[in-house]
ChimeraX commands (.cxc) that place a marker at each C-alpha (Angstrom):
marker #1 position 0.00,0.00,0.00 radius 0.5
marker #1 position 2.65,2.36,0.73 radius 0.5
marker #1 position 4.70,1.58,-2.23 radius 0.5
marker #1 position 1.89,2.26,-4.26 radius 0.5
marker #1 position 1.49,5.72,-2.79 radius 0.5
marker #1 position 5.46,6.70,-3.64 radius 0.5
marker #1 position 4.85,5.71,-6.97 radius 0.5
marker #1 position 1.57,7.23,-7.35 radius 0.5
marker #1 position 3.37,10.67,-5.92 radius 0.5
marker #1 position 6.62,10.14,-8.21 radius 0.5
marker #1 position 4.05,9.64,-11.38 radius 0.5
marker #1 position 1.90,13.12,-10.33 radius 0.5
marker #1 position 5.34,14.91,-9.53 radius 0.5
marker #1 position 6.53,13.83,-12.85 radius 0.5
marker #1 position 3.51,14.79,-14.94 radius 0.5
marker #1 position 3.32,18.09,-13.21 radius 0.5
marker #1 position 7.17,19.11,-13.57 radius 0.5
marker #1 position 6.87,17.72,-17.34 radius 0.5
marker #1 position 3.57,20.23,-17.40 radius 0.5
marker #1 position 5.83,23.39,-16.58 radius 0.5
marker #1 position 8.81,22.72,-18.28 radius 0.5
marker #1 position 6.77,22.62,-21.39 radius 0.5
marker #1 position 4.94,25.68,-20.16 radius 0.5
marker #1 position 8.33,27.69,-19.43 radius 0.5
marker #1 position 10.94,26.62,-22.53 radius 0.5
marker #1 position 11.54,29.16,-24.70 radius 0.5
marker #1 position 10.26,29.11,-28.33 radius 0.5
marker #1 position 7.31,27.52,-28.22 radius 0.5
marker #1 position 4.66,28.64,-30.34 radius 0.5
marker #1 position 5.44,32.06,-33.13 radius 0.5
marker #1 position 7.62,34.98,-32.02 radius 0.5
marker #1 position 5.66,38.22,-31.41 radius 0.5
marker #1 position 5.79,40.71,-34.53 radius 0.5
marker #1 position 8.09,43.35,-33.25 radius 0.5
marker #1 position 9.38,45.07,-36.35 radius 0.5
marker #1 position 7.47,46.25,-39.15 radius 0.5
marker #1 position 10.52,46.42,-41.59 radius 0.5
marker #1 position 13.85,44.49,-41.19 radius 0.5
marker #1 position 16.85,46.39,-39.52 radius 0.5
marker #1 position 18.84,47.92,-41.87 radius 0.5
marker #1 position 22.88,46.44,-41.59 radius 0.5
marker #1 position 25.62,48.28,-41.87 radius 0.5
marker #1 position 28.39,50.94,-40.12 radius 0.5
marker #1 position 26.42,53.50,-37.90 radius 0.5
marker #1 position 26.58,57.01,-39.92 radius 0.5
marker #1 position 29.05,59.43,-39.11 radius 0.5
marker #1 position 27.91,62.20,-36.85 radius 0.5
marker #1 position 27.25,65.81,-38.23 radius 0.5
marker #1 position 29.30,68.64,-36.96 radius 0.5
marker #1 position 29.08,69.39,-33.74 radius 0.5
marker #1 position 27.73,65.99,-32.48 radius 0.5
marker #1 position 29.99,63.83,-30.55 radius 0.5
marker #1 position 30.11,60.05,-31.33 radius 0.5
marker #1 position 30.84,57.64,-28.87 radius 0.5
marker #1 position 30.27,54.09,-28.91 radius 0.5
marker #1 position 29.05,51.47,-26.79 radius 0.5
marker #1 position 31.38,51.03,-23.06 radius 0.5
marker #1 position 33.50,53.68,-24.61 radius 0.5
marker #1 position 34.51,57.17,-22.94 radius 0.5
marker #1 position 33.42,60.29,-24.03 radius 0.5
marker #1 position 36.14,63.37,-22.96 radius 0.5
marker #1 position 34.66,67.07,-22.91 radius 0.5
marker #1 position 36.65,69.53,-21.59 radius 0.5
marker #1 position 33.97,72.01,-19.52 radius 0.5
marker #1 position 35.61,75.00,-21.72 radius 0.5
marker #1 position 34.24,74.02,-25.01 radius 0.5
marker #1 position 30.30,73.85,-23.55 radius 0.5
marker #1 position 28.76,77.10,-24.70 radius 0.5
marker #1 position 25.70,77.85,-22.52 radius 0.5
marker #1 position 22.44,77.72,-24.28 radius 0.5
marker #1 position 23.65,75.09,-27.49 radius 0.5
marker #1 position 23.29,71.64,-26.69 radius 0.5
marker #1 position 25.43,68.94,-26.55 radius 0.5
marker #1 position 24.90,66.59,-29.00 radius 0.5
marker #1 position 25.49,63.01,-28.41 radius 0.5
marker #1 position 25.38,60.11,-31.08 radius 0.5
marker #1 position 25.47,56.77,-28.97 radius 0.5
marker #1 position 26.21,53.96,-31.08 radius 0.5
marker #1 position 24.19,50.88,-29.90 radius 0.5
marker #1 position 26.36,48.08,-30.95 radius 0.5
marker #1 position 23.10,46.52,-33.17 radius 0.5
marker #1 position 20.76,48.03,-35.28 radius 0.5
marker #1 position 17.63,48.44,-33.19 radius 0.5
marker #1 position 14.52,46.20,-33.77 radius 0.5
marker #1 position 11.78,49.11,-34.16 radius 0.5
marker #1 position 11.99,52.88,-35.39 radius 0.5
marker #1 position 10.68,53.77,-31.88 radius 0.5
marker #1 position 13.39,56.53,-29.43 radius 0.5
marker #1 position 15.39,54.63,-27.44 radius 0.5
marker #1 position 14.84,55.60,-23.47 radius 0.5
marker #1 position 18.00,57.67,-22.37 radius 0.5
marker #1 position 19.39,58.23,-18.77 radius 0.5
marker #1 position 22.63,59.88,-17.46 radius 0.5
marker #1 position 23.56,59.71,-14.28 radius 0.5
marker #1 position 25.95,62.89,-12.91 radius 0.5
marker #1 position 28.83,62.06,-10.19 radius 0.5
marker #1 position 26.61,64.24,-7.57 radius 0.5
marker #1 position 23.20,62.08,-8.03 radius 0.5
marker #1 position 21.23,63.95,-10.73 radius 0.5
marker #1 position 19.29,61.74,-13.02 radius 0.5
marker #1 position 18.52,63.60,-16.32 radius 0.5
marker #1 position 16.02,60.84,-18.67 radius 0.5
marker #1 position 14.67,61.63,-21.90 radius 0.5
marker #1 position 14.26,59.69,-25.80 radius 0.5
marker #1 position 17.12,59.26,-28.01 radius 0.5
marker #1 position 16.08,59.65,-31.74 radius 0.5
marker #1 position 17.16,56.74,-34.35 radius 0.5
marker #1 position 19.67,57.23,-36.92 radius 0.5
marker #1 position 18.26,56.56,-40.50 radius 0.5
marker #1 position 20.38,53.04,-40.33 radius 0.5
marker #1 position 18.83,52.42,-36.06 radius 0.5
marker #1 position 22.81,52.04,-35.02 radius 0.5
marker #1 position 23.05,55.04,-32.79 radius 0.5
marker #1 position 20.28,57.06,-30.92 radius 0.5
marker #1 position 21.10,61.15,-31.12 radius 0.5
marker #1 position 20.35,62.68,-27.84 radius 0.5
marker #1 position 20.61,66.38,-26.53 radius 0.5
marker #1 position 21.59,67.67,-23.62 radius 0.5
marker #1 position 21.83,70.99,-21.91 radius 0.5
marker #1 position 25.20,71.78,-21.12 radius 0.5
marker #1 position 24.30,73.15,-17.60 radius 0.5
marker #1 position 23.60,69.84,-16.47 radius 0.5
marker #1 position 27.05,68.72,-17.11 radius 0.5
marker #1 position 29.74,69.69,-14.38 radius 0.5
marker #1 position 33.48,68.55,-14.14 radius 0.5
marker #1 position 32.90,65.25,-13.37 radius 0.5
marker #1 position 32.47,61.66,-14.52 radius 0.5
marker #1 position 28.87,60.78,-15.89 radius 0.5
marker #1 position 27.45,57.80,-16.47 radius 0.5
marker #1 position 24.86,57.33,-20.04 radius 0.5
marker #1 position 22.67,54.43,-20.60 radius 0.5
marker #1 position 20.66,53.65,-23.42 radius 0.5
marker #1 position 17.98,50.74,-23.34 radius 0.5
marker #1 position 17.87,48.65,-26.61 radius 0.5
marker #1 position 15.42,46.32,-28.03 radius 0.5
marker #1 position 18.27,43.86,-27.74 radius 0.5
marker #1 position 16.94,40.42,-27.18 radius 0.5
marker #1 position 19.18,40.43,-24.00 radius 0.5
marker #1 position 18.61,39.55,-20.26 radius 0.5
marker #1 position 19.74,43.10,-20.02 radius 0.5
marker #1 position 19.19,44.92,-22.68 radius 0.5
marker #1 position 20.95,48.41,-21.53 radius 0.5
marker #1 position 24.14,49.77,-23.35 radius 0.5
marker #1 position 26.17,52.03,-21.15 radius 0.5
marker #1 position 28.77,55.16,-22.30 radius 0.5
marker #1 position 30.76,57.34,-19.92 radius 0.5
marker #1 position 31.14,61.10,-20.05 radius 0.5
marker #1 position 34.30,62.52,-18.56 radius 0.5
marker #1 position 33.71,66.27,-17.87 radius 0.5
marker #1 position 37.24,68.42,-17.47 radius 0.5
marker link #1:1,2 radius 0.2
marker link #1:2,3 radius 0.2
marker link #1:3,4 radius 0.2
marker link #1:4,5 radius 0.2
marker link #1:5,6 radius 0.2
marker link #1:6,7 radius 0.2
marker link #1:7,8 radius 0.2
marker link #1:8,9 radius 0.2
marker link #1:9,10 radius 0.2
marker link #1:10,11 radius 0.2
marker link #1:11,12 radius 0.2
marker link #1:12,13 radius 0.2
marker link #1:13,14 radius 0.2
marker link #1:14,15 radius 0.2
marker link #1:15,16 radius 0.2
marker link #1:16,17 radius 0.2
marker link #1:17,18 radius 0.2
marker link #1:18,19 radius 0.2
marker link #1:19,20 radius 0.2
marker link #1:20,21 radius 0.2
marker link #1:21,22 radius 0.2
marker link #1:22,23 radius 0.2
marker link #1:23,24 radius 0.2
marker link #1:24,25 radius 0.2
marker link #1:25,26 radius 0.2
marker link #1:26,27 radius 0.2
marker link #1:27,28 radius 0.2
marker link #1:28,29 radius 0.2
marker link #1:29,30 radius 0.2
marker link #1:30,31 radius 0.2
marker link #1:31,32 radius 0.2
marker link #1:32,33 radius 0.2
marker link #1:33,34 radius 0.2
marker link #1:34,35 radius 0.2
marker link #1:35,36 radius 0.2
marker link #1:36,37 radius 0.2
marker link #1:37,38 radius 0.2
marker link #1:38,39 radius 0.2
marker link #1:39,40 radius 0.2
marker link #1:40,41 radius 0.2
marker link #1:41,42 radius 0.2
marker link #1:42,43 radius 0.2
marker link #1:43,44 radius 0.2
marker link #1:44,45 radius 0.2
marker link #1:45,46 radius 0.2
marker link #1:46,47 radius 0.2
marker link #1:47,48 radius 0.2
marker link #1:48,49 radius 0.2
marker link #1:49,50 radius 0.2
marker link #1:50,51 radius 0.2
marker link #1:51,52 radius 0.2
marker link #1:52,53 radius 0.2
marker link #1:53,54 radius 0.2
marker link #1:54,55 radius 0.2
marker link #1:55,56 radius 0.2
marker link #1:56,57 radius 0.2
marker link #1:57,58 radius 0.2
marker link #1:58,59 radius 0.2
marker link #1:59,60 radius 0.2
marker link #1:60,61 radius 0.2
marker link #1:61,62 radius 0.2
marker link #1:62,63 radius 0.2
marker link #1:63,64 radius 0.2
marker link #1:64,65 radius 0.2
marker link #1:65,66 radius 0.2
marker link #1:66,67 radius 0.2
marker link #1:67,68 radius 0.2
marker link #1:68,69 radius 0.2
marker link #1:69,70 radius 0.2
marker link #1:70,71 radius 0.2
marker link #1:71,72 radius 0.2
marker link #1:72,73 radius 0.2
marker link #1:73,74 radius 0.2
marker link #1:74,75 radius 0.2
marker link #1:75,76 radius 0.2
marker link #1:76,77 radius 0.2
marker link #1:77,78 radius 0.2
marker link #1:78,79 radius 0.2
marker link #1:79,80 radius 0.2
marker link #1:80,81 radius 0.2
marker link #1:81,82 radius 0.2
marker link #1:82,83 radius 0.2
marker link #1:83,84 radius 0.2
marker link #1:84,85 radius 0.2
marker link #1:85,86 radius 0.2
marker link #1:86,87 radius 0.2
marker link #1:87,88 radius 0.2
marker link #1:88,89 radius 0.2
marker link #1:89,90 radius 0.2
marker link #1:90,91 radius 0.2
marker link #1:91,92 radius 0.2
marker link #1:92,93 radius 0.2
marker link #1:93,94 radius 0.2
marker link #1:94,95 radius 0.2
marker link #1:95,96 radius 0.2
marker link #1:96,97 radius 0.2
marker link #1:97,98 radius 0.2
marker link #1:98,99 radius 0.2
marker link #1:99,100 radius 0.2
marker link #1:100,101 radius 0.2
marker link #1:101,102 radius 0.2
marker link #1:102,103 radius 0.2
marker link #1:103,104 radius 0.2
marker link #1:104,105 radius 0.2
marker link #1:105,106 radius 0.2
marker link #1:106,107 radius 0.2
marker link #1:107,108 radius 0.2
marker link #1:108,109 radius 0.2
marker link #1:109,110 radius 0.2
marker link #1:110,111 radius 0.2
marker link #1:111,112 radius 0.2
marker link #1:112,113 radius 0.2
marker link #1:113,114 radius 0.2
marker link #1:114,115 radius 0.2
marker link #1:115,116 radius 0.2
marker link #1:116,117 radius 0.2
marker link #1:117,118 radius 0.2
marker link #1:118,119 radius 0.2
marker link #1:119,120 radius 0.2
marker link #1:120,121 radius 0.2
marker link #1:121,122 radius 0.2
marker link #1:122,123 radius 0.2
marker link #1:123,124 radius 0.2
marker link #1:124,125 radius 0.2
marker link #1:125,126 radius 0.2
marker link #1:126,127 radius 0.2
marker link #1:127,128 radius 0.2
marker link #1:128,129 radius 0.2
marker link #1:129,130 radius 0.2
marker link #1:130,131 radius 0.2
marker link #1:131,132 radius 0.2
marker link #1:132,133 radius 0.2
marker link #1:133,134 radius 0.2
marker link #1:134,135 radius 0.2
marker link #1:135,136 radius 0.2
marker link #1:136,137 radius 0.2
marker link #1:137,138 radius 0.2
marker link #1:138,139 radius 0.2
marker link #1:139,140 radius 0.2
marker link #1:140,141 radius 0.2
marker link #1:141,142 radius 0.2
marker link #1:142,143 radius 0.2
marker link #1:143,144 radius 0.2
marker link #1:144,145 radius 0.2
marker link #1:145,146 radius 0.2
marker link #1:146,147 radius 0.2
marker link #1:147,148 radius 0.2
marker link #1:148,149 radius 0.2
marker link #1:149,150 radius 0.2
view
């Protein structure tokens, strides 16, 4: 009687692990439409005068006497992967002193870089931290850029 019972358990335990497993693994059934065009391939474009190109885990070095007050700094972030919709990318840049500035990041023509503004006020001597989120298919989809104010 009580052998039965372990192997009635074991069988249930079994069914219901099998149950989520299939529930859980990845790929099952279509992948959700997230693009209405392919992403374009290539090099990112080059920046336009006066925008500052920096790519993805790379440093960024302004010296504090080139910011003229009242015209924007312009930063092209190169995203390492053309992104998957035509949509701004989310932008947030953390200063050394605990400001949080957030805003949208336009797309390059090709998606490889996001073109964001920023007032020069905001930026002090300092070191500054820039993320970008992607529509990487990532556990983490967040490429990060560093500012180094002199």
């Amino acid at each position: 009687m009580r052998r039965a019972r372990v192997v009635w358990i074991m069988a249930v335990a079994a069914i219901v692990g099998f149950a989520v497993a299939a529930w859980l693994w990845p790929g099952r059934g279509p992948a959700p439409e997230t693009s209405q065009a392919p992403a374009p391939t290539g090099a990112p474009t080059a920046p336009a005068p006066g925008e500052l190109r920096v790519e993805s885990g790379g440093t960024l070095e302004i010296e504090a006497a080139s910011l003229e007050p009242g015209r924007p700094v312009v930063l092209r972030l190169v995203l390492g992967e053309p992104s998957k919709t035509d949509e701004p990318r989310p932008v947030r840049i953390l200063a050394p002193d605990g400001r949080i500035h957030e805003g949208q990041g336009g797309l390059g023509a090709d998606r490889m870089d996001a073109r964001f503004e920023l007032d020069p006020a905001f930026l002090l001597p300092g070191r500054y931290v820039v993320e970008v989120k992607t529509t990487e298919l990532s556990h983490f989809p967040l490429r990060r850029y560093a500012i180094e104010v002199r």
